[in-house]
N, C-alpha and C positions, 0 to 999 in steps of 0.2 A: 945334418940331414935336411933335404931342403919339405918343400909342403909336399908334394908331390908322391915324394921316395917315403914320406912320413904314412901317410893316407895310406898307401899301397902295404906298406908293412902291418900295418894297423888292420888293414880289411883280411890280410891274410891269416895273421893271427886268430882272430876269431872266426876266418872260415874253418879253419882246421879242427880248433876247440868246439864251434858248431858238429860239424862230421861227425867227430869224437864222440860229442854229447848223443848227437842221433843213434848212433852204434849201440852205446854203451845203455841206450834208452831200449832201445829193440829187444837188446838181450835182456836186460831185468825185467820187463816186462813180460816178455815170456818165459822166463822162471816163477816172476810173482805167479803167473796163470796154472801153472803147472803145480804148483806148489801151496794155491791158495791162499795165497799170503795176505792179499788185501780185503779179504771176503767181511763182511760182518760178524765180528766177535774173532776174527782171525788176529794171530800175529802180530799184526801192524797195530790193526785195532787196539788190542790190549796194550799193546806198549805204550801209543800214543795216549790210552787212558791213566799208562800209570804217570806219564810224566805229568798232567795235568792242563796247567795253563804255560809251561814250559813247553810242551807238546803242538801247545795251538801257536805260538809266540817261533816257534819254529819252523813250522808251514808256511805261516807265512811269512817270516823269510825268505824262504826257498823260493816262495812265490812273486816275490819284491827282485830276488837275483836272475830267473828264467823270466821278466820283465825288460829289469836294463840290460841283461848281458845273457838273451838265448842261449842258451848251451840248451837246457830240457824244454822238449815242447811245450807249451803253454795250455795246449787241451790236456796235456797228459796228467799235470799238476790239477789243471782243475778238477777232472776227475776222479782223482784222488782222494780233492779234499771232500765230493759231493758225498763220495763211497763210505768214507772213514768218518767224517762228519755228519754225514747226513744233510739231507735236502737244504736244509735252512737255515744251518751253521757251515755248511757247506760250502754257501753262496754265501754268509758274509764273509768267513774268514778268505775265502777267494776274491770277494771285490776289495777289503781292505789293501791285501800285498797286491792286487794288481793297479788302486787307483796309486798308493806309496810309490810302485815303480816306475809308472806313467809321469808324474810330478818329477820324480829324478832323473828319466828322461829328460823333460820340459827344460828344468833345471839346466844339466846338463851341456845341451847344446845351446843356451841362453850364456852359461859361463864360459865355456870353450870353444863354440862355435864350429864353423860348416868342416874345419878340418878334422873332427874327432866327429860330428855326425857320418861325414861319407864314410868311412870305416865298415859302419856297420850293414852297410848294403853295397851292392856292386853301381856303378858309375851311371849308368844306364837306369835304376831303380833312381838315385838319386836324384837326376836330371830330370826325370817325369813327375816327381811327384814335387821338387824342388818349385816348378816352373809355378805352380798352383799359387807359391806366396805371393804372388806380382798380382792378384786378383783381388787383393784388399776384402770387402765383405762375404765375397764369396767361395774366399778361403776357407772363413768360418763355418759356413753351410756346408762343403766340401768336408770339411775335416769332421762334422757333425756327422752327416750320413756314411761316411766310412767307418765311422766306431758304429754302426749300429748295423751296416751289411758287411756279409764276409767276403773272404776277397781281396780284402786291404790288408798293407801291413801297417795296423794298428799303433805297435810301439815305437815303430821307426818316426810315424806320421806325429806322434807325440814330442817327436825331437825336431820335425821340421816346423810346429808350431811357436816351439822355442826360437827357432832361428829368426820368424817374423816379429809384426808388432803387435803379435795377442798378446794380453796383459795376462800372468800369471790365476786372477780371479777368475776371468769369463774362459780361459784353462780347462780350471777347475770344475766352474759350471756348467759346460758342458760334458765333460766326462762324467758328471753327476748326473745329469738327464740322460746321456747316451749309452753309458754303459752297462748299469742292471741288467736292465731286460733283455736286452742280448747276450750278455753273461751265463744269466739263469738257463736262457730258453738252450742255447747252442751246449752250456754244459748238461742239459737233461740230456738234448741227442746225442752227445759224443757218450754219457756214461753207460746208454742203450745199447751202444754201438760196440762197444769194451766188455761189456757185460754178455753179449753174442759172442763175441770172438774167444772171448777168455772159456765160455760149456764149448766153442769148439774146440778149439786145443785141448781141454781137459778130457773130450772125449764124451 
């Protein structure tokens, strides 16, 4: 199979498993709502209490896997962990799997390169955001301000900074300056926003 036929198969596959994931996300989430599953001292809650640090250690998993390989929305996990964890374990056990997954990213298309990056976005996504490496310093600033406004895709953008000559450290450092506080701030509104929608479906 040549590059070409590879890419295309590769982007297909995980469009489909994306789909799938969005589908399968629609539906559980409006059963959680109906059924109050994720509410405080609900269900989840307790379970997650009984597992303990196996509980936490498992979130963010999930949250490490909906990083490198979208299937479940990324707000939706955050969410989650803000509800179930609360504000402030909420946010870290969510920045831990999302800086984890960013780094495997990075990783990633540093080891395997531009043929398993384009996979994950259509030809046209890759091409515009690709073009940015050729701009040396101002990649960096580029790649700064987009983990901190939304709008971007974030994880992809982490795989195209692998492919250039950012060094794994300044990587690092920057998603450590740029991503907290947009983290926290964007999963307060999305949990606001979940938390309306779930009193209206429940009626």
């Amino acid at each position: 199979m040549n590059k070409t036929n590879a890419i295309a198969l590769n982007r297909k596959i995980i469009q489909v498993l994306t789909v799938g994931g969005i589908l399968l996300t629609i539906y559980l989430g409006y059963m959680i709502a109906k059924h109050h599953y994720f509410e405080i001292g609900g269900p989840f809650h307790q379970l997650v209490g009984n597992w303990g640090i196996y509980g936490v250690l498992f979130f963010i998993f999930i949250q490490i896997v909906q990083v490198v390989y979208p299937i479940i929305p990324g707000g939706l996990t955050c969410v989650v962990g803000h509800i179930v964890f609360g504000p402030l374990y909420g946010f870290i056990y969510n920045f831990i799997g999302i800086m984890i997954g960013s780094m495997i990213n990075f990783w990633i298309a540093r080891r395997y390169g531009e043929t398993v990056v384009q996979a994950f976005v259509s030809q046209a996504t890759y091409d515009k955001y690709i073009s940015y490496l050729n701009d040396g310093k101002k990649f960096e600033r580029f790649f700064f301000w987009a983990l901190v406004l939304p709008g971007f895709p974030d994880d992809f953008l982490c795989m195209v900074a692998g492919l250039g000559k950012m060094t794994f450290k300044k990587f690092v450092a920057i998603c450590l300056v740029a991503k907290p506080v947009t983290l926290y701030v964007y999963t307060l509104i999305a949990a606001e926003g979940v938390q309306v929608l779930f009193k209206w479906i429940q009626g």
